[in-house]
N, C-alpha and C positions, 0 to 999 in steps of 0.2 A: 560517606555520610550523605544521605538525600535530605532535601529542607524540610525544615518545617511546618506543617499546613495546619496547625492547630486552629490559627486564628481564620482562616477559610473554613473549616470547621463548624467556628464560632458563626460564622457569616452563615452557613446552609440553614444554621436553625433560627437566625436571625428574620434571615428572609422568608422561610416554612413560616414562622406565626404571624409576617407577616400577611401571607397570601393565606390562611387559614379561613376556610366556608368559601372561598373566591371561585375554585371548578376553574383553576385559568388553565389555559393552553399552550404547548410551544410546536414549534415544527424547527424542523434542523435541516440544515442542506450542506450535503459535505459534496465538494470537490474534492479530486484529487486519486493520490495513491493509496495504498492499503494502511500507510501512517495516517493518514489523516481520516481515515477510518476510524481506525480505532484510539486517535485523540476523538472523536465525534462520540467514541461509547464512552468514555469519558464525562466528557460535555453531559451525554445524556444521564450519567447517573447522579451527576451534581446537580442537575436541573429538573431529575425526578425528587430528588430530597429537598429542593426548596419547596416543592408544591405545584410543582405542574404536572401535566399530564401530556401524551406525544399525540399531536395530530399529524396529519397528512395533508389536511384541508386550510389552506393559507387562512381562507375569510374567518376564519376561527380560531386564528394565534394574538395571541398576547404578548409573546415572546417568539421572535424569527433571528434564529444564528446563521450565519453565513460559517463555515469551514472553509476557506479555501486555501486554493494550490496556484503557483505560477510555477508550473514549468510549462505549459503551452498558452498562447496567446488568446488559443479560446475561450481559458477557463476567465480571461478578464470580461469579455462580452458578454460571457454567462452571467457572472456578478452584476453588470451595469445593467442588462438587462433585466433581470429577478428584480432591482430595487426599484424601476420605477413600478413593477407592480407593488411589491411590499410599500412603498409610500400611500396607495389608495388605500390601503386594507387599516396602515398606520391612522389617516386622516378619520377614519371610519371607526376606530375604537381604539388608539391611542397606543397602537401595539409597539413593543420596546423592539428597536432595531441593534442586534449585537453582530459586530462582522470580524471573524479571529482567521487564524492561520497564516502557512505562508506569506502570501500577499499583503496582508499589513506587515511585513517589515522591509518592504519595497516603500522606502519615501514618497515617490514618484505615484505611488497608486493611492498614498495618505491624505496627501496633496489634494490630487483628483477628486476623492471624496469629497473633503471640505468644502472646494469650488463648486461642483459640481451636485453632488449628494447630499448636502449639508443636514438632514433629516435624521442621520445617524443616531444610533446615543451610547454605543459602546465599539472602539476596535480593540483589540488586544491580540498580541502574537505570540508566534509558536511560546517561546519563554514563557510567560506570562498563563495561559491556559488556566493552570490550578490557581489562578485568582478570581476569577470567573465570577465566585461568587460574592468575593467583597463587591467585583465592580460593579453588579449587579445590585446589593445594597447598597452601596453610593448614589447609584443612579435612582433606585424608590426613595431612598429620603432627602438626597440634595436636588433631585432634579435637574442636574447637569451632566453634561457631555464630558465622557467617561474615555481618555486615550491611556491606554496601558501599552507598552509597547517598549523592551529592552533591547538595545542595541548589542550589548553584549552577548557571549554563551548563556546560557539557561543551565540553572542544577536538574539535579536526576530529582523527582520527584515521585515519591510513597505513597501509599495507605489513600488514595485518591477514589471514590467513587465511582462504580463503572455498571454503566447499563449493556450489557451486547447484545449485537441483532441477531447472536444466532445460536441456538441451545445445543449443537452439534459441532459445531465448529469455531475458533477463538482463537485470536492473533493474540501474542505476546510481543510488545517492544522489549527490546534486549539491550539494544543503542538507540543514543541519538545523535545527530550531523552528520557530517563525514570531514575529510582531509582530504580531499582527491581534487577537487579546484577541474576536471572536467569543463573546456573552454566555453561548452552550449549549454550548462549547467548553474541554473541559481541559488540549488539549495545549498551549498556552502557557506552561501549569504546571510539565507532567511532562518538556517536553522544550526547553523554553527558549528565548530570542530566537534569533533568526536567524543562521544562521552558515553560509557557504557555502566549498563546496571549491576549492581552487587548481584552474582549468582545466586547465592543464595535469597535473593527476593525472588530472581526469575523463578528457579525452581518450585518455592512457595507456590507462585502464583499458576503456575501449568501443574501442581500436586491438587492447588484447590479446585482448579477446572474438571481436573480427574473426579476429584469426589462431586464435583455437582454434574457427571454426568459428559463432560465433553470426550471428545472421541476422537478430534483431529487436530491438532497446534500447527500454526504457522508463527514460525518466528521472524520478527521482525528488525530491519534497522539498513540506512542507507549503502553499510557496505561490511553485511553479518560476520562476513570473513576474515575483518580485522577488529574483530570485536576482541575487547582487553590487551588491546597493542597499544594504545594509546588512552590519554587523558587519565583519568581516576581507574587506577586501577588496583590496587593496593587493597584488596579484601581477602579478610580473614577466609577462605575457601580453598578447599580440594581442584577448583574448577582454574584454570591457568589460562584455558583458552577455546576459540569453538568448537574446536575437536571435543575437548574435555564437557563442555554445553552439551553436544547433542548427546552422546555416550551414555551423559546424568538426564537428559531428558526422556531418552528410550528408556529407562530404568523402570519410569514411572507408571504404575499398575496403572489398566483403564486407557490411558490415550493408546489408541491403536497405531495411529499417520502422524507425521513429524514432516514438515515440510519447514522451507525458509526461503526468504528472497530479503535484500537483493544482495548475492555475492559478486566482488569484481574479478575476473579473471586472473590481475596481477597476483594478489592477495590469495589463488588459492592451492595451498599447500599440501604438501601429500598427508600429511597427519589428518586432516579434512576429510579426505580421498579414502582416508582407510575407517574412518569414523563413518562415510556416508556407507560403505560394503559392509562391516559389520554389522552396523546398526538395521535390525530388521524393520522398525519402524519408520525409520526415515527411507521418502519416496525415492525411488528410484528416477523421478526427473528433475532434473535441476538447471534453473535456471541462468545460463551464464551469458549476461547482455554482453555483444558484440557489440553496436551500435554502427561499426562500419568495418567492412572485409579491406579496406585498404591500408596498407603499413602505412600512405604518407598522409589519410584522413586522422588515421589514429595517431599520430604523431601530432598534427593539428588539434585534434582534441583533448590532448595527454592522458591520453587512456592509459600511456606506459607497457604497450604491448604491441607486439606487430602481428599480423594473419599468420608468419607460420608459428608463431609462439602460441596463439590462439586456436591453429590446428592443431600443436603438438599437445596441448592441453585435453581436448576432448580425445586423444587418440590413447593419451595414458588413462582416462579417466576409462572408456571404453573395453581397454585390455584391465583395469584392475576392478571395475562394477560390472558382473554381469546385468544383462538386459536396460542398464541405462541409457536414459532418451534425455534429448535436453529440450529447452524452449530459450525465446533468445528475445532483447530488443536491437531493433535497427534503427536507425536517424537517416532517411534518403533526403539529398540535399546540402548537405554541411557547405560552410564556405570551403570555395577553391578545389569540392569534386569534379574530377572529370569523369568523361563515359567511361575510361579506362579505369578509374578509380571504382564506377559504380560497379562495372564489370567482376572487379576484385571481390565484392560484396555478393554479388549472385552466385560467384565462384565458392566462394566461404558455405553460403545458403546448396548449394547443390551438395559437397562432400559431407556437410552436416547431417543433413535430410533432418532439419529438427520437429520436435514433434507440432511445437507452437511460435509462432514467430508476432511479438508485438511491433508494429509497422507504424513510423512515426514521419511525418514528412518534417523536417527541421524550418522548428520554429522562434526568431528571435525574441531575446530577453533581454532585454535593459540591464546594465550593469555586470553583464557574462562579458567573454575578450570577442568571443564568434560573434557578438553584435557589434563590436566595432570595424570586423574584418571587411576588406574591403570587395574581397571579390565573391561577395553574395550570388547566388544563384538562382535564375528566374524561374519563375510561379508554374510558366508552363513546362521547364526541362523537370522542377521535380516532382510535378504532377505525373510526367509521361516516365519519369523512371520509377514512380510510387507504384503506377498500374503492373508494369515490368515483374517488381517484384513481389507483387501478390497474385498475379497471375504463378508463379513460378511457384509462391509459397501452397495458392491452395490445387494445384496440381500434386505435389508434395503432399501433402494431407490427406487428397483423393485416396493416394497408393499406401500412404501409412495405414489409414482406417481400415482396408480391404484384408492388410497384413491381424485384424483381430477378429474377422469373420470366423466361426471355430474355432474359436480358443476360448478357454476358461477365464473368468476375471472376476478379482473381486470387489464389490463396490461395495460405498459408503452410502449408504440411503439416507438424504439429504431430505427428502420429502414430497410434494406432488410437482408433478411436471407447472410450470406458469402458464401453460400453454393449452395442457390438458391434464384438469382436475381427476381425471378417472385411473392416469398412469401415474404409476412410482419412479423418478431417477435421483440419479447420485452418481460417482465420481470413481474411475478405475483412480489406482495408483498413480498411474499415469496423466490423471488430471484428465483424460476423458468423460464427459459428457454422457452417461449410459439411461436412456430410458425402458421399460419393463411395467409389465402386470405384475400386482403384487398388492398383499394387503398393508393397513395404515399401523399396522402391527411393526413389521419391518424397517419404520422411520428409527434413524440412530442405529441400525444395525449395520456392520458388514456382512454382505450376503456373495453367495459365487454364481456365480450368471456363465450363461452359456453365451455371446455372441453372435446373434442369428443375422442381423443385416448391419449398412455403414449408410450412412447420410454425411455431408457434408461437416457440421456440426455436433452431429452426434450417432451415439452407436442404437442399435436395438436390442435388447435381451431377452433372454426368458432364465426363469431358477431353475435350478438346476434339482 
């Protein structure tokens, strides 16, 4: 059963008449991962249905949401930073300050605000989101500071308004939280045990994407792969498990690309394995975070996996997918690595040859076990094994790119380069980067490109 948002509902049109003839404005800033993403299109469709409109342009909001994330320590600077701007703009025309996500359900950064920030007028966390709009009413007629914020799990939450940024491509949450307590990790904290959506809502929602036109799903949730292993899972559905998800998801007329992040290595199963080789739609790279090539980091971390369990994984995945590539996250740094330890990690990264590697220098979190550890590790060892490893990774990259020169691919034309307005790119299978001549006809199509040269970041094409 997912809750219910009648009376939030009640609140969008509440606050629609109130801002009626007003022309106000909001602008949004999301931190973070692809969740909080797409809680932001969220945000955005409940906050197009009170009556605003989406700026860009700070001096012109009425309304400024913070989304944020705490898994890296930058994203808090980023925050403290942004608000003593938004305070000038506030003093200037009175503009409501809302700040949700992750990070408000860290006490410690609640606190902080108060002392510090006190100018606020709304926090509310992950839980909380689909109230958005009552706090929002609260705030226009009582004129008080507005904390919403459950310490508890959060229900699955339906029928919710949603804005997306993109008419081509569209994440679907599947789950929310995770079980996995990962010792450099907060979001167990901030966002709770496991709890997955009735399939049949998923399906609904990537069938209605199909009919309006989308062409690539990525499914969403902290750890896909144990998705209806845990919490509510008791729905009337054919669907058992994410084998059984993607299988009903390939089904579905119109979406061409079925991608998913993030799965954990423990968690995945040969049923999976044989769901990703059947399934035509679903890409052929898949993202499996390592975070460290060492058995005794990962034992530290409780990844619940060692390097050859994590080799032997990609080696069956390998002989049972043809042509699949992976991409991977790394943490250089962790308490208590050594150069032997990092060594293990470059090792893992060499046998791999992945196609993409996210490169993270480990950074503490208040309230994880790895910030209490004691034998931290200094600034400049894992700065000079950060470079180590990217030096490695985009040598790696070089020789992968060179392997698509002359070969056929087919891309998703995504739209005009950001770079340059006059070229077309878009995205092999493989999550490649392809740019190409081509007219503005071809936006939303899959097209087959020919492969003519490799840059660092991206390919060059021509049609074929």
């Amino acid at each position: 059963m997912s809750l219910d948002i009648s009376n939030e509902l009640e609140c969008i049109e509440k606050v629609k008449k109130i801002n009626e003839g007003k022309n106000l404005k909001y602008l949004i800033l999301t931190m973070g991962c692809q969740l909080n993403e797409n809680d932001s299109e969220k945000l955005c469709g409940m906050i197009e249905k009170m009556g605003y409109s989406k700026t860009e342009n700070l001096e012109e909001a009425d309304l400024v949401v913070f989304n944020t994330c705490c898994v890296r320590e930058n994203a808090e600077d980023k925050l403290f930073g942004k608000l003593g701007e938004v305070k000038k703009v506030k003093e200037k025309r009175g503009t409501i300050i809302a700040i949700g996500g992750c990070m408000m359900q860290e006490k410690h950064i609640v606190d902080k605000l108060k002392q510090s920030y006190p100018f606020f007028d709304i926090v509310f966390g992950t839980h909380t989101l689909h109230q958005f709009p009552s706090d929002l009413y609260t705030k226009l007629i009582e004129n008080k500071r507005i904390e919403d914020i459950l310490d508890i799990d959060g229900e699955i939450i339906e029928g919710l308004p949603i804005k997306r940024n993109d008419n081509i491509k569209a994440s679907v949450t599947i789950m929310n939280g995770c079980n996995n307590f990962c010792t450099y990790c907060i979001v167990p904290y901030v966002r709770g045990r496991e709890r997955s959506r009735n399939p049949e809502d998923i399906l609904k929602e990537v069938t209605e994407l199909a009919n309006q036109g989308y062409k690539e799903i990525t499914l969403l949730g902290q750890n896909v792969n144990s998705y209806l292993r845990s919490g509510n899972t008791d729905f009337n559905s054919n669907v058992k498990s994410f084998a059984d998800l993607l299988r009903e998801v390939n089904k579905i007329e119109g979406i061409e690309r079925i991608r998913f992040v993030s799965p954990h290595p423990k968690d995945f199963t040969d049923d999976v394995i044989e769901a990703i080789r059947d399934c035509d739609k679903v890409c052929k790279i898949i993202h499996l975070p390592l975070q460290s090539g060492s058995s005794n980091v990962l034992k530290t971390m409780n990844r619940k996996y060692t390097k050859e369990q994590y080799l032997e994984l990609v080696k069956k995945m390998k002989e049972r997918i043809p042509n699949i590539v992976f991409s991977t996250d790394i943490i250089v740094g962790f308490p208590g690595e050594t150069e032997e330890d990092f060594e293990d990690t470059l090792d893992v990264v060499e046998k791999v040859h992945f196609e993409q590697v996210y490169m993270f220098i480990y950074s503490r979190r208040v309230g994880t076990p790895g910030d209490r550890m004691e034998n931290q590790i200094p600034e400049e060892i894992k700065h000079e094994r950060f470079d180590r490893l990217k030096a490695l990774v985009e040598s790696q990259i070089e020789e992968n790119n060179k392997k698509y020169v002359g070969t056929k691919q087919k891309v998703l034309v995504e739209g005009f380069s950001k770079t340059n307005s006059n070229i077309l790119t878009g995205r092999t299978d493989s999550n490649k980067v392809v740019n190409f001549d081509g007219n503005e006809e071809l936006i939303g199509n899959v097209v087959e490109l020919e492969i003519v040269s490799e840059h660092m970041w991206y390919l060059k094409g021509k049609i074929i």
